[in-house]
Wavefront OBJ file of the C-alpha trace (Angstrom):
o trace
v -14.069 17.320 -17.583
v -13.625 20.940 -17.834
v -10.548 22.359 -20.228
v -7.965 23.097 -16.943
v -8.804 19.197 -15.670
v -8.388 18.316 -19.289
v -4.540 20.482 -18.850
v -3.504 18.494 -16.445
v -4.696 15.042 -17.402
v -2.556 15.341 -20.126
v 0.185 17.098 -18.910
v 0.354 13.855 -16.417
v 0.108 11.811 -19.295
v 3.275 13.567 -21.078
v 5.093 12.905 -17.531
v 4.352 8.966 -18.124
v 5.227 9.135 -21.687
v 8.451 11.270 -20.420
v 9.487 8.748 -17.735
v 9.187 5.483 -20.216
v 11.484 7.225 -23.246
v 13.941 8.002 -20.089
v 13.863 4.458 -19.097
v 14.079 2.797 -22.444
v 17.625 5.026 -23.171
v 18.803 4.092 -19.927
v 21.565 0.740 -19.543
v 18.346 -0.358 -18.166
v 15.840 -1.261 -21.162
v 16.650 -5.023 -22.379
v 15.411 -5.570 -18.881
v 12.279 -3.633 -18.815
v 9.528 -6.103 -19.850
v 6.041 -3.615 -19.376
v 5.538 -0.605 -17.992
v 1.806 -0.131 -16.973
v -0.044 3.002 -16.153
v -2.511 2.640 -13.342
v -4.368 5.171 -10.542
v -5.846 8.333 -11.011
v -4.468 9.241 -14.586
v -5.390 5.878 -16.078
v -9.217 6.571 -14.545
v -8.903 10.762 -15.709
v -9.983 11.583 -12.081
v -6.652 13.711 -11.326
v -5.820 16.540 -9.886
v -2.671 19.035 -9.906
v -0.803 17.659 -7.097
v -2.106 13.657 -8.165
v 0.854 11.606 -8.395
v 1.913 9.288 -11.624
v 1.252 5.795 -10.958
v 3.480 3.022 -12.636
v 3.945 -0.554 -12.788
v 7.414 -1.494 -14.211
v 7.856 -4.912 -14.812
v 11.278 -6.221 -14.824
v 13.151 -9.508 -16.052
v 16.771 -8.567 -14.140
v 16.681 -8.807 -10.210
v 20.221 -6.645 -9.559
v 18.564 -3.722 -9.031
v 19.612 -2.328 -12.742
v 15.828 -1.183 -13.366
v 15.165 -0.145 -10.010
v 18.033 2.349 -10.354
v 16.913 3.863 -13.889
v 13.161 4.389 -12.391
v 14.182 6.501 -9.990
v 16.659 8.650 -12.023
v 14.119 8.623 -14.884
v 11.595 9.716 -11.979
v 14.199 12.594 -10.863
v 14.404 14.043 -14.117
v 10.589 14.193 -15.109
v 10.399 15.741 -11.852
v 12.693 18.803 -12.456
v 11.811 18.984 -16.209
v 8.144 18.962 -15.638
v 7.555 19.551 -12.296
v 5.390 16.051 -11.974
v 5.816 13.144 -9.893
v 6.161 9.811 -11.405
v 5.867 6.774 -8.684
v 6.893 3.649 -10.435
v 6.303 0.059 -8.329
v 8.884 -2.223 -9.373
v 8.132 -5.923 -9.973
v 9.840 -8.871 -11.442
v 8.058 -10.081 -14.528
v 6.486 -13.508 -12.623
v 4.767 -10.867 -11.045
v 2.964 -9.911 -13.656
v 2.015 -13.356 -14.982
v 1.341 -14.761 -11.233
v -0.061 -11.383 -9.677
v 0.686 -12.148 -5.643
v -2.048 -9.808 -4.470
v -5.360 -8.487 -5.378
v -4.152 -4.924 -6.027
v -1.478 -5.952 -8.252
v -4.294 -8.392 -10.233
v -6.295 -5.018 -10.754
v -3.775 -3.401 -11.886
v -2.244 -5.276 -14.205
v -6.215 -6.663 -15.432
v -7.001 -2.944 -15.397
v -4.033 -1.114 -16.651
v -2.901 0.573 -19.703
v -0.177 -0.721 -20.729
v 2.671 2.267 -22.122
v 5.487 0.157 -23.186
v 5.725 -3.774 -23.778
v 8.271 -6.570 -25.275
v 6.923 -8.349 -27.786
v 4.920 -11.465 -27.169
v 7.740 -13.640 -28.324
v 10.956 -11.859 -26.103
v 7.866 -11.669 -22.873
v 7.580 -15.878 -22.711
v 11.345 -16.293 -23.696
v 12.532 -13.746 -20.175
v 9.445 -16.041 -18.432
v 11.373 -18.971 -19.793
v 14.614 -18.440 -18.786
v 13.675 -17.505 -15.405
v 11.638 -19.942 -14.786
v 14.561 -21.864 -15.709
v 16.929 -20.153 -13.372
v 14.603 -20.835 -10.214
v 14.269 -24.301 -10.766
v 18.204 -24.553 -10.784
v 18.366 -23.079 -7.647
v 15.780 -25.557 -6.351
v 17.308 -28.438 -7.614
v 20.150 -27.617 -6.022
v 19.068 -27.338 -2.768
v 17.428 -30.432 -3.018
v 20.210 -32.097 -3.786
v 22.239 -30.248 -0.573
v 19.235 -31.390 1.446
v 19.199 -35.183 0.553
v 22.704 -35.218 1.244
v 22.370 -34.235 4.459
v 19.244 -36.855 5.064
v 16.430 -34.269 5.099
v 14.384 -35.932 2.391
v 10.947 -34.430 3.349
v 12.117 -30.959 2.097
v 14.360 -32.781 -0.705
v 11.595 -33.955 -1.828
v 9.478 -30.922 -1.656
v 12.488 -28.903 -3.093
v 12.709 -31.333 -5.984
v 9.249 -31.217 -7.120
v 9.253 -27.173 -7.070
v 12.231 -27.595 -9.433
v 10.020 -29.986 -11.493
v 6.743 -27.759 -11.633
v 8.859 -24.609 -12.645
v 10.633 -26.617 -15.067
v 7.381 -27.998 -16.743
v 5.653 -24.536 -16.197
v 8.690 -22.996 -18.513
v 8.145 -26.284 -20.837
v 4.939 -25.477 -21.678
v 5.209 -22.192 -22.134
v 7.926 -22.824 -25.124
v 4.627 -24.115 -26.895
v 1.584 -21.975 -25.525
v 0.711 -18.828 -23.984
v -0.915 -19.370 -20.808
v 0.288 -21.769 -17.492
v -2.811 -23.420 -15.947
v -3.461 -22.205 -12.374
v -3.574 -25.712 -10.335
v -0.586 -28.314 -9.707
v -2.878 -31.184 -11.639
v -3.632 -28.713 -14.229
v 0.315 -28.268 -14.761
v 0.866 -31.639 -14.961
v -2.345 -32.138 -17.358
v -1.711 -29.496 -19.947
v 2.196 -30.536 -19.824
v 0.880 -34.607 -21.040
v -1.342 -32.569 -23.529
v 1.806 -31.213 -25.161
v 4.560 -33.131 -24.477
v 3.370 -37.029 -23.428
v 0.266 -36.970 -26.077
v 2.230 -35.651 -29.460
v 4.633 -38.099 -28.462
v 7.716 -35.969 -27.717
v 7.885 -37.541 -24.169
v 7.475 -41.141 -22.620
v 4.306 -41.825 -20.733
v 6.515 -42.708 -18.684
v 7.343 -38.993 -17.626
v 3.611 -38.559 -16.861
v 3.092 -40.711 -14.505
v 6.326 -39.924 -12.457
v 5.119 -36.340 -11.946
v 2.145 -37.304 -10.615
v 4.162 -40.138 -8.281
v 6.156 -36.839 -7.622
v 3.558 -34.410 -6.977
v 2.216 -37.254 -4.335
v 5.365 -37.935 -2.448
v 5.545 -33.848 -2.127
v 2.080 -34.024 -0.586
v 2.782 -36.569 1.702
v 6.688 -34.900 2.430
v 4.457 -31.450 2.970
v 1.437 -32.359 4.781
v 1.608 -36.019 6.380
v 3.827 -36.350 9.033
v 3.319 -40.260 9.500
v 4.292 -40.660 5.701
v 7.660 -42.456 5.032
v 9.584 -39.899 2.381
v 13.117 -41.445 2.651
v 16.565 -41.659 0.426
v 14.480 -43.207 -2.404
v 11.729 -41.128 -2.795
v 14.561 -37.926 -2.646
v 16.559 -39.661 -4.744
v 13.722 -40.238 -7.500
v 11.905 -36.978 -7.314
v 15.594 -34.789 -7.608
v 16.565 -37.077 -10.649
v 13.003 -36.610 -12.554
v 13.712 -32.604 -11.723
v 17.305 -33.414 -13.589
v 15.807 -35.362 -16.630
v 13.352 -32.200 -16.982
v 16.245 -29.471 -16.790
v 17.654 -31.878 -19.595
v 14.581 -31.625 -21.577
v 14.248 -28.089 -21.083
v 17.916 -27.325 -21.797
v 17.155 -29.328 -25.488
v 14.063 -28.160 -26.402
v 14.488 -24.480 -25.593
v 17.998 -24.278 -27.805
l 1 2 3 4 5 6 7 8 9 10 11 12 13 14 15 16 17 18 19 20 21 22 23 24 25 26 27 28 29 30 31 32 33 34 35 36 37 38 39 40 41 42 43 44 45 46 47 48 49 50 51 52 53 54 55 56 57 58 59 60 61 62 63 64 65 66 67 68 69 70 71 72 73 74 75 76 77 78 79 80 81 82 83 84 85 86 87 88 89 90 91 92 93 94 95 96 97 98 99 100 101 102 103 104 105 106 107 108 109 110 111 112 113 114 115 116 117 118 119 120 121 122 123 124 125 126 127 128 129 130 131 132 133 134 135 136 137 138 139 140 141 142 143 144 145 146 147 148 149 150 151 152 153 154 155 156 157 158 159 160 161 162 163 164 165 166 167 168 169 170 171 172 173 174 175 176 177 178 179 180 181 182 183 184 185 186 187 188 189 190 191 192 193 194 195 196 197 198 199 200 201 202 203 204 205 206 207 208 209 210 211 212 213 214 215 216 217 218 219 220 221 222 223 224 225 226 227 228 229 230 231 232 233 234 235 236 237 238 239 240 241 242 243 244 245
């Protein structure tokens, strides 16, 4: 690239490092998890009027970090005369990429600005965590009211995220598959001996009973499979709640 592309490349790259020190002094930064660059200044293929494109990845849904990208985006643009456009996600997002774009640019992208490892799984922790409370609570709203199919169903989402969180409080990575889940969680927890067999082979009676509630309409899923799939989801939250202290 000639010395005037070579200008502006890195005059774009000042604008990124200029937007991420104005979002990490904003009321905004214990909730920024990564900030990734991505487009045509991560490839060098820009030109003067290219845009800045970011990824921020966020572990607060109130709209905190939303708010401080685009006032952090306002003032690189009168300082510097350079458009930074930051794409907000929640930090699940980034784990669990929900489309292909997102997977490239995440796989692809240089990251500017990270947690560490250690504060990254804790935020996936506790949100994981605070999903699975909501789902366990409206599976307990929906057995009341006799709809066990989607108690049931409701129930064992609250049990997945809960073991998803578990085993991230000892390892890095979640398995992909709902048997894999269930596999790596007995690796950790059933085979070392912290948990019961026991605990094992009720998530995989519960992962069945959601398959049937889900996708068999001639299945029976009444009061007691509800009633046995919500309080496996509440024996997990208790496990979760003790071993993440």
């Amino acid at each position: 690239m000639n010395s005037k592309g070579d200008s502006v490349l890195e005059r774009k790259r000042r604008a990124a490092e200029r937007f991420v020190s104005r979002l990490l002094e904003s009321p905004a930064c214990p909730y920024v998890a990564r900030v990734v660059l991505h487009g045509s200044v991560l490839t060098g293929k820009v030109r003067p009027e290219s845009d800045v494109d970011v990824l921020v990845f966020r572990t607060d849904g109130s709209g905190i970090v939303e708010r401080a990208c685009d006032e952090a985006g306002f003032w690189v643009a009168v300082e510097m005369a350079e458009s930074v456009e930051p794409l907000v996600y929640s930090l699940n997002d980034y784990w669990h990429p929900a489309s292909y774009f997102l997977y490239r640019a995440v796989r692809d992208g240089e990251v500017l600005y990270t947690m560490s490892a250690e504060e990254l799984r804790r935020e996936e922790v506790n949100s994981l965590r605070e999903l699975a409370v909501e789902y366990l609570e409206g599976a307990r709203d929906l057995a009341v009211r006799g709809r066990y199919r989607l108690a049931v169903d409701a129930a064992y989402n609250a049990a997945e995220l809960m073991v998803k969180a578990l085993i991230l409080l000892k390892a890095e990575q979640l398995p992909r598959t709902h048997g894999g889940l269930v596999g790596r969680f007995g690796e950790l927890y059933v085979r070392t001996g912290d948990l019961s067999a026991d605990v094992g082979r009720r998530l995989r009676e519960a992962l069945r009973h959601r398959n049937l509630a889900r996708y068999d309409r001639a299945a029976r899923i009444g009061p007691e499979e509800a009633a046995e799939t919500v309080r496996l989801a509440e024996e997990l939250l208790a496990t979760l709640e003790e071993k993440g202290k």
